[in-house]
C-alpha positions in Angstrom: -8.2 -37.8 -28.3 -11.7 -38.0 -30.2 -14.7 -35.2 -29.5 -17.2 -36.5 -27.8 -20.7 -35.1 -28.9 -22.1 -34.4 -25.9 -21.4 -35.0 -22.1 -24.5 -34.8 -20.2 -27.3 -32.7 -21.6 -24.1 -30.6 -23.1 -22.9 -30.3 -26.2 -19.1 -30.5 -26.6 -17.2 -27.9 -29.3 -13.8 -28.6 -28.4 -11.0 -29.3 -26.2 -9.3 -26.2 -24.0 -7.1 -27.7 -21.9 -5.9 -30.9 -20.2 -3.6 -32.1 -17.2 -2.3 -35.3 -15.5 -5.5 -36.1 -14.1 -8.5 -34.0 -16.1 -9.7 -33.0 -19.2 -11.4 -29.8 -20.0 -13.8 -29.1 -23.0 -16.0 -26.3 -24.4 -19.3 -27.2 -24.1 -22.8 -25.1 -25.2 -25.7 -25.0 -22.9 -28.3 -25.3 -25.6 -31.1 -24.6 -22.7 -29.7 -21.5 -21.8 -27.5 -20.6 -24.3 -24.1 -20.0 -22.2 -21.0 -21.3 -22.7 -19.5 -24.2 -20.4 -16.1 -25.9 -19.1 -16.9 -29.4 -18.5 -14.4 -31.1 -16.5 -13.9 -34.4 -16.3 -11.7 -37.2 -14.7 -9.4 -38.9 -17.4 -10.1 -42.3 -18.0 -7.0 -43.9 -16.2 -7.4 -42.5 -13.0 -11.4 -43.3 -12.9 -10.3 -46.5 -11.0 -8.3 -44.9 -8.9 -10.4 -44.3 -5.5 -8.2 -41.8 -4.2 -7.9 -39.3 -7.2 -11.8 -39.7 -7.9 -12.4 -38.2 -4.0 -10.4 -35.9 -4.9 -12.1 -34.8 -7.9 -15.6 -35.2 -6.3 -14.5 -33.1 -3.5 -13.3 -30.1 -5.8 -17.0 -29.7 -6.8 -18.0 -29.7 -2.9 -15.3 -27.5 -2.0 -16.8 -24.8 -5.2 -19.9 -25.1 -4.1 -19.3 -24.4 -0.2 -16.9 -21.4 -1.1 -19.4 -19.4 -3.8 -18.0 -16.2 -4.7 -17.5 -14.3 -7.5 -13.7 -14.6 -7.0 -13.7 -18.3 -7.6 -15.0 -20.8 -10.2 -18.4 -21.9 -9.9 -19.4 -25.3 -10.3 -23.1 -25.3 -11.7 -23.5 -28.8 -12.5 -22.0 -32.5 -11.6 -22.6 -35.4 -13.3 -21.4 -39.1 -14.7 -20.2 -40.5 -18.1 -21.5 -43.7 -19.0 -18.4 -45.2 -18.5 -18.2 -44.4 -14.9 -16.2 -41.1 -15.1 -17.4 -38.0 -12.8 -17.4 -34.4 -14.7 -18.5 -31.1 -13.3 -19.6 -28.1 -14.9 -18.0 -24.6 -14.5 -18.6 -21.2 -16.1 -16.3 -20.8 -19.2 -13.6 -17.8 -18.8 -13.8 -16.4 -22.4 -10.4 -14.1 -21.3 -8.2 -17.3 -20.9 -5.3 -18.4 -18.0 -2.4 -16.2 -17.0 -0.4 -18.8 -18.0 -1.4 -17.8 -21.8 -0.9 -14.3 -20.7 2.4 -14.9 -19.5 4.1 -16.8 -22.7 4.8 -13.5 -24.5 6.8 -12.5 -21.5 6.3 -10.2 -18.4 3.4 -8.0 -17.7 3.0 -4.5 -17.0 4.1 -3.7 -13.1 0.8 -2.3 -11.8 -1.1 -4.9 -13.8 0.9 -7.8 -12.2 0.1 -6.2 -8.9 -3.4 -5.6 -9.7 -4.3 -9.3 -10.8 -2.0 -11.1 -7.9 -4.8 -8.6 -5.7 -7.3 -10.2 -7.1 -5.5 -13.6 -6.3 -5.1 -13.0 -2.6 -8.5 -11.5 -2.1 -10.1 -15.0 -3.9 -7.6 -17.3 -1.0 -8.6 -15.0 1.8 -12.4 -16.1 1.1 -10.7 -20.0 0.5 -9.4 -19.3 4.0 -12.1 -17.9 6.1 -14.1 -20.9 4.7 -11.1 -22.9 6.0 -10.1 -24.6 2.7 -6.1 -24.2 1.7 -5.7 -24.2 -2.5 -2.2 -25.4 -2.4 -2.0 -25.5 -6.2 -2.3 -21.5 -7.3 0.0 -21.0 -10.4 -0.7 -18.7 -13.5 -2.7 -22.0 -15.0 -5.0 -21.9 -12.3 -5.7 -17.9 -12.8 -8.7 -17.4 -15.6 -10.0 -13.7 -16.7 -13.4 -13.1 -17.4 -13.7 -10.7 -20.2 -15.1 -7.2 -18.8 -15.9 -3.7 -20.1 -13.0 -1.5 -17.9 -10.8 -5.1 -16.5 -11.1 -8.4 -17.2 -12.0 -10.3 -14.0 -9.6 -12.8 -12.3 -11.0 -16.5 -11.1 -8.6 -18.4 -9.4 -9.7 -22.2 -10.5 -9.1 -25.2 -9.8 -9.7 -26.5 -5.8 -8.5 -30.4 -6.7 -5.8 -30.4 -4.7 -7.7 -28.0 -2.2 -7.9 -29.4 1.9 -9.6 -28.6 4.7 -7.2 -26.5 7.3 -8.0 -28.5 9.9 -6.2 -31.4 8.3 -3.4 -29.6 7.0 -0.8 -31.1 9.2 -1.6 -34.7 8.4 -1.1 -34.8 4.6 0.2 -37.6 3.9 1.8 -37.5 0.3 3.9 -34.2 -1.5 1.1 -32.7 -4.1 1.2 -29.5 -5.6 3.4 -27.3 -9.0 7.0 -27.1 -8.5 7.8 -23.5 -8.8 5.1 -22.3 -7.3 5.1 -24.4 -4.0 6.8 -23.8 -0.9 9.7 -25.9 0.7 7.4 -27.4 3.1 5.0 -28.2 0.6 7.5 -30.6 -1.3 8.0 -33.1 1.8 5.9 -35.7 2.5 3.6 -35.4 5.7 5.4 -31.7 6.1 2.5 -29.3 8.1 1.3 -26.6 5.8 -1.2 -23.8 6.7 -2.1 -20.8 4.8 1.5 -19.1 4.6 1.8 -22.2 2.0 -1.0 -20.4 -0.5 0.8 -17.1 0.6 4.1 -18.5 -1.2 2.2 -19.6 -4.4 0.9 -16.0 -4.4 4.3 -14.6 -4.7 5.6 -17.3 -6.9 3.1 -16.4 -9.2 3.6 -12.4 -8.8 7.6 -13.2 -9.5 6.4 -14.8 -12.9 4.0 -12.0 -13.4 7.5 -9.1 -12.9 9.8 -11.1 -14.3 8.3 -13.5 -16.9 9.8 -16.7 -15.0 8.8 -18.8 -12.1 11.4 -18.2 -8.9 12.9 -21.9 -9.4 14.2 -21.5 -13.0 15.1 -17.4 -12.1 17.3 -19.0 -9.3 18.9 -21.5 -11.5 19.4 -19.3 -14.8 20.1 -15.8 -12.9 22.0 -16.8 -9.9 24.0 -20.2 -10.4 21.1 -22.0 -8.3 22.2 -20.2 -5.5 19.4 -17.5 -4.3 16.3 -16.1 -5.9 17.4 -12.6 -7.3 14.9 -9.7 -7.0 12.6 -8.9 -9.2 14.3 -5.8 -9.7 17.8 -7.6 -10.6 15.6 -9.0 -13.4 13.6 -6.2 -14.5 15.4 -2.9 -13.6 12.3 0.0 -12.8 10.5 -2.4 -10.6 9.6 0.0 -7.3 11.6 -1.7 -4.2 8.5 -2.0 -2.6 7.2 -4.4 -4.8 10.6 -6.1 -4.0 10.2 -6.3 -0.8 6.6 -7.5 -1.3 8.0 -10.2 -3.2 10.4 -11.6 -1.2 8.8 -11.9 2.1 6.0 -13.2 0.3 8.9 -16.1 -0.9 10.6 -16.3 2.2 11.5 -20.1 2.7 10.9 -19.6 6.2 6.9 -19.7 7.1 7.2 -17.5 9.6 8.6 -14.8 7.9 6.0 -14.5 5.0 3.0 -12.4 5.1 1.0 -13.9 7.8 -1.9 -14.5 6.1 -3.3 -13.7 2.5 -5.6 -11.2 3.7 -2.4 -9.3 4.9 -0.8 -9.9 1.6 -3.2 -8.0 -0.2 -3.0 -5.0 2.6 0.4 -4.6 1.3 -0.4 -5.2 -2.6 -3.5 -2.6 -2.1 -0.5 -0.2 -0.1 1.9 -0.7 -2.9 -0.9 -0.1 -5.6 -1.5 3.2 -4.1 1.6 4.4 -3.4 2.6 3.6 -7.6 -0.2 5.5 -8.6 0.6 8.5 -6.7 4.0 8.3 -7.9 2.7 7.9 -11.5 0.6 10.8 -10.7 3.8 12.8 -10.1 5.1 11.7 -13.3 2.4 12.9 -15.0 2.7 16.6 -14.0 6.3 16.5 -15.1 5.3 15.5 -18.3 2.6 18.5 -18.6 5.0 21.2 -17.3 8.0 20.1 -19.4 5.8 19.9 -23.0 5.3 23.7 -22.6 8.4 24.1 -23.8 9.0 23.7 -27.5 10.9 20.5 -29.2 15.1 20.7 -29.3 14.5 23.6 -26.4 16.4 22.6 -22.9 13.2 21.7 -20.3 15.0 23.3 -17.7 18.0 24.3 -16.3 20.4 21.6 -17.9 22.4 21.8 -15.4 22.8 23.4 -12.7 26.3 24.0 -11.4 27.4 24.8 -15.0 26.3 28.4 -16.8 27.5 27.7 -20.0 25.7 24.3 -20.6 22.5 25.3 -18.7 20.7 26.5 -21.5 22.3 23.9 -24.1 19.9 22.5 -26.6 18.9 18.7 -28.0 19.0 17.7 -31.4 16.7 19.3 -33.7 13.4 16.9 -33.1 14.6 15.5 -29.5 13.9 16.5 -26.2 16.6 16.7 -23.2 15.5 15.5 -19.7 17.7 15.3 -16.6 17.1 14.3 -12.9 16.0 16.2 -10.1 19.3 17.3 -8.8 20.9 17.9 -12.1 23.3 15.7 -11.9 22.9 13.6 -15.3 20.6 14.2 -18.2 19.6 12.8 -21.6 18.2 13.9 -24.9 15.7 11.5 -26.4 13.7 11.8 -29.2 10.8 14.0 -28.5 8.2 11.0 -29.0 9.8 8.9 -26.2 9.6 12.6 -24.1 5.7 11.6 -22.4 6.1 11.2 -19.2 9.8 11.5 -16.3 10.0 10.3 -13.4 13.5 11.7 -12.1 13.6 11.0 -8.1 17.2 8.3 -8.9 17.5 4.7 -8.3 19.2 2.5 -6.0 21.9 0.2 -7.5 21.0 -2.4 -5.6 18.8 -3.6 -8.8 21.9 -4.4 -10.4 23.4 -6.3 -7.4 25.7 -3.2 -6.8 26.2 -1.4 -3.2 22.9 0.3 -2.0 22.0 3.7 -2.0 20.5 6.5 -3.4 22.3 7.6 -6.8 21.4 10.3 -9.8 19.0 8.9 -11.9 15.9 9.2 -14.2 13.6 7.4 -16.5 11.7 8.9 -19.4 8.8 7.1 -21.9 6.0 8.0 -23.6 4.1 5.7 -21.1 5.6 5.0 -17.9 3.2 2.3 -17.1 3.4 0.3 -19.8 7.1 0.9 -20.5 8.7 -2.0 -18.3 6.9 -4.6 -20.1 9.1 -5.8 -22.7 6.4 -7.1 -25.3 4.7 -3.4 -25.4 5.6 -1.4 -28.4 6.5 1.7 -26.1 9.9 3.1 -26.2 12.0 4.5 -23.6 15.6 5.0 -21.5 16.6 4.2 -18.0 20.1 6.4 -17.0 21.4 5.7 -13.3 24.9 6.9 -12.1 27.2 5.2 -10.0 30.3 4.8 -8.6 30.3 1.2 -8.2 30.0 0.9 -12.2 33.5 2.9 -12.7 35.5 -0.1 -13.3 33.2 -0.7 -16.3 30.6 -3.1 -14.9 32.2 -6.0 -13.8 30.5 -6.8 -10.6 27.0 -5.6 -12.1 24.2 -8.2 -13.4 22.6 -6.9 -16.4 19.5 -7.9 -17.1 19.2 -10.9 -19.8 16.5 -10.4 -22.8 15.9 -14.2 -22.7 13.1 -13.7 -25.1 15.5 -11.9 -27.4 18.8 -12.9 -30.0 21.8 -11.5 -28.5 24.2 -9.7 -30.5 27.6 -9.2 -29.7 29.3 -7.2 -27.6 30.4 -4.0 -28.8 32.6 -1.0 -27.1 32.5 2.2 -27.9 34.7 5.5 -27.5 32.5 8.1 -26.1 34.5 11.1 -25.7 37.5 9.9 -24.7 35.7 7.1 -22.2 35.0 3.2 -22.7 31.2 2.5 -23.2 29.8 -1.3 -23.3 27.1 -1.6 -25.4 25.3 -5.1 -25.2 22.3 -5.5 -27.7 19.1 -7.7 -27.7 17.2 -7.8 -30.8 14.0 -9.9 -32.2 12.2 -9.4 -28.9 9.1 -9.4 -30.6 6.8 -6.6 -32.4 10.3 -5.0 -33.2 11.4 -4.3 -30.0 15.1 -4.1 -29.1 16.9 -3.4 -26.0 20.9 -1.8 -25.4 22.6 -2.2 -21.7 25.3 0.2 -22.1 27.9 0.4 -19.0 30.1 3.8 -19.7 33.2 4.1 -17.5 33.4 7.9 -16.8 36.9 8.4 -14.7 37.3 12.1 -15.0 34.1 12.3 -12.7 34.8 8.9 -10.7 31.3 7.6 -11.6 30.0 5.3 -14.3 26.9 5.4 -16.2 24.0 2.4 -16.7 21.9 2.8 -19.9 18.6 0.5 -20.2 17.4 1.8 -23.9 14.2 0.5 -25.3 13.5 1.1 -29.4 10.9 0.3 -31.5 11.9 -0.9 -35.4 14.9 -0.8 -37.2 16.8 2.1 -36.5 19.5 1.9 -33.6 20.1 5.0 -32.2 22.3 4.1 -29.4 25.3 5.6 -30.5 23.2 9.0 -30.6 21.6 8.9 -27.1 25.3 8.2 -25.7 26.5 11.3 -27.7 24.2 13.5 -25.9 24.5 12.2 -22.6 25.8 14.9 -19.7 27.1 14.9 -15.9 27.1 17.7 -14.4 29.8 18.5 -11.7 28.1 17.6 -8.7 29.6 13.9 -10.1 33.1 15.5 -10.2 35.2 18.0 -10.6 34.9 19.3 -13.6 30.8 19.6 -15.3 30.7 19.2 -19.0 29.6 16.9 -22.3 30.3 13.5 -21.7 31.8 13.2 -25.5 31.0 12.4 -29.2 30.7 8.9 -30.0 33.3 7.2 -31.9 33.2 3.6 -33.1 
């Protein structure tokens, strides 16, 4: 495709994107000197009187809805050769879709920019237009100096409400469109944008779109949780996500508007909990490196004041039941309240368990360069693992399967490498009979070293998992 020099009183610099139907270039605004996206109609579907409306009525649809949440359209105009174009702001910062190719995004962030999402479709719906395209493509970020600022972009496949039981053909993004959307003439209303808001939130977690997490995770058969994905994601934001998917319109949030209530609620509630974290992170570093934090544990007097390793720090959960030594760089920040099992498709409930990074934030993204380890107990993970699904490091080579000897009990180590900027990860399932609970290890590492086998060695259950307190055992390949 050749460059033009110039469409309209705008000078083109390159091309930043194209679709089925439009092309998008960089263009300079040498009377104001700003920076344009020029938009225009490709030259195939200029004839087509249908797709051109559609195109002409984006630009109306822009310039009824003004808001700093949307694209603005500051300029229309014609090619020579017929074709319409219109003229937008140009989003230095990018589409989520670039965001999203080197994998998932940090929890709060994801939660922070589909926000911003549902508060740019609640003014779309109050000025009675449905988007019915929203996907991570469609999301731009306009660089800023504390957060870049969302847009949500392009209104081409944007309706009126008042016609939105009579459409007449199936439009819109598989993956990020709801069952009714895909039927010809099927009745949409706003519950349709609130799907694409949680399609897009489910990519954001998990680094996937709910149609290929359903088809590689779960046979086809259901959408698993963002959770079963991405162990650490906070229920809430499951539940979030899944009414939000629900195939049934009336079950989803009711409205965008009472989406974002709930994102705004869940937002909150993650940084008071982070807040928590925090303070455990403060009062533990008092206490000097390869020192016990606290009481190691508790129902046992000679292993309550055992040590780590000389340059790691040991960390345990807030009844005592299980702890960890790590080295003291990963030891920033605890959170130690347990986990439900649930995130590995195991039976409910509240079980022993903890979580310990320099950065608890940023920890769950897999591209970030921060270390870390996840330790839950359970009783449904005695028999080794079998019924649990593991998360899968797509992203990442997997290595083979190894099993260990630790102490005495069977460990299954599985190990992703090459996951990018050095990262690694190990999900270890350790069989623990002697206390009638087994043990789930997520364990994040930066660089070469594998220390695995090390953080296994120091792992501990304390007797409020079974009879008898004590080491869990050396490690023995």
């Amino acid at each position: 495709m050749s460059v033009p020099d110039k469409i309209g009183r705008y000078r083109v610099l390159r091309r930043i994107g194209s679709g089925a139907f439009a092309t998008v270039w960089l263009g300079a605004d040498d009377a104001l000197d700003a920076s344009v996206a020029i938009k225009v109609l490709a030259d195939n579907w200029s004839y087509h009187a249908d797709l051109r409306e559609r195109f002409e009525q984006e630009a109306r649809i822009m310039r009824r809805t003004d808001s700093s949440l949307l694209v603005r359209v500051l300029d229309v105009g014609e090619l020579p050769d017929g074709r319409p174009y219109l003229v937008m702001p140009y989003a230095a910062g990018g589409t989520l879709a670039d965001r999203l190719v080197s994998g998932p995004m940090p929890v709060r962030e994801a939660l922070l920019v589909a926000a911003d999402i549902a508060s740019a479709v609640t003014v779309l719906h109050e000025a009675g237009v449905l988007h019915r395209d929203l996907k991570p493509s469609n999301v731009l970020f306009e660089p800023a100096a504390d957060r870049d600022r969302v847009l949500v972009a392009d209104l081409g496949l944007a309706k009126a409400l008042a016609n939105a039981s009579g459409f007449t053909i199936a439009a819109g993004t598989p993956g990020y469109m709801p069952p009714e959307q895909a039927t010809r003439g099927g009745g949409l209303d706003i519950r349709a944008d609130v799907y694409a808001i949680g399609a897009t939130l489910y990519h954001m977690l998990t680094g996937s779109p709910p149609d290929q997490a359903s088809r590689a995770g779960r046979g086809g058969r259901s959408l698993p949780r963002p959770s079963q994905v991405r162990p650490g994601v906070p229920s809430t934001v499951d539940d979030l996500v899944r009414r939000a998917l629900h195939h049934d319109p009336r079950q989803r949030w009711a409205s965008a508007a009472v989406m974002l209530e709930e994102l705004r609620r869940v937002i909150a509630s993650m940084e008071r909990d982070t807040g928590r974290g925090r303070l455990v992170r403060q009062s533990r570093r008092v206490v000097g490196v390869g020192v016990a934090l606290t009481a190691l544990l508790a129902t046992t007097g000679s292993n309550s004041t055992l040590p780590a390793r000389s340059g790691w720090v040991r960390v345990h959960d807030v009844s005592g039941a299980l702890s960890v030594a790590v080295p003291s760089s990963w030891a920033g920040e605890v959170k130690d309240a347990g986990w439900d099992p649930a995130v590995l498709r195991l039976p409910a409930g509240q079980a022993p368990g903890l979580v310990v990074a320099p950065d608890l934030d940023v920890w769950p993204d897999p591209a970030s360069r921060i270390p870390g380890v996840f330790v839950g107990a359970s009783k449904a993970l005695l028999a080794g693992g079998a019924g649990a699904a593991l998360p899968s490091h797509t992203s990442c080579v997997q290595q083979p399967d190894r099993t260990l000897d630790v102490g005495g009990n069977q460990a299954r180590v599985r190990r992703w490498t090459s996951c990018g900027a050095s990262v690694s990860f190990s999900e270890v399932v350790l069989s623990v009979p002697q206390r009638s609970y087994g043990v789930y290890l997520q364990i994040k590492q930066i660089g070469d070293a594998d220390l695995t086998d090390e953080i296994l060695a120091d792992l501990r259950l304390s007797s409020s998992l079974a009879p008898q307190a004590g080491r869990v055992g050396s490690v023995h390949s």
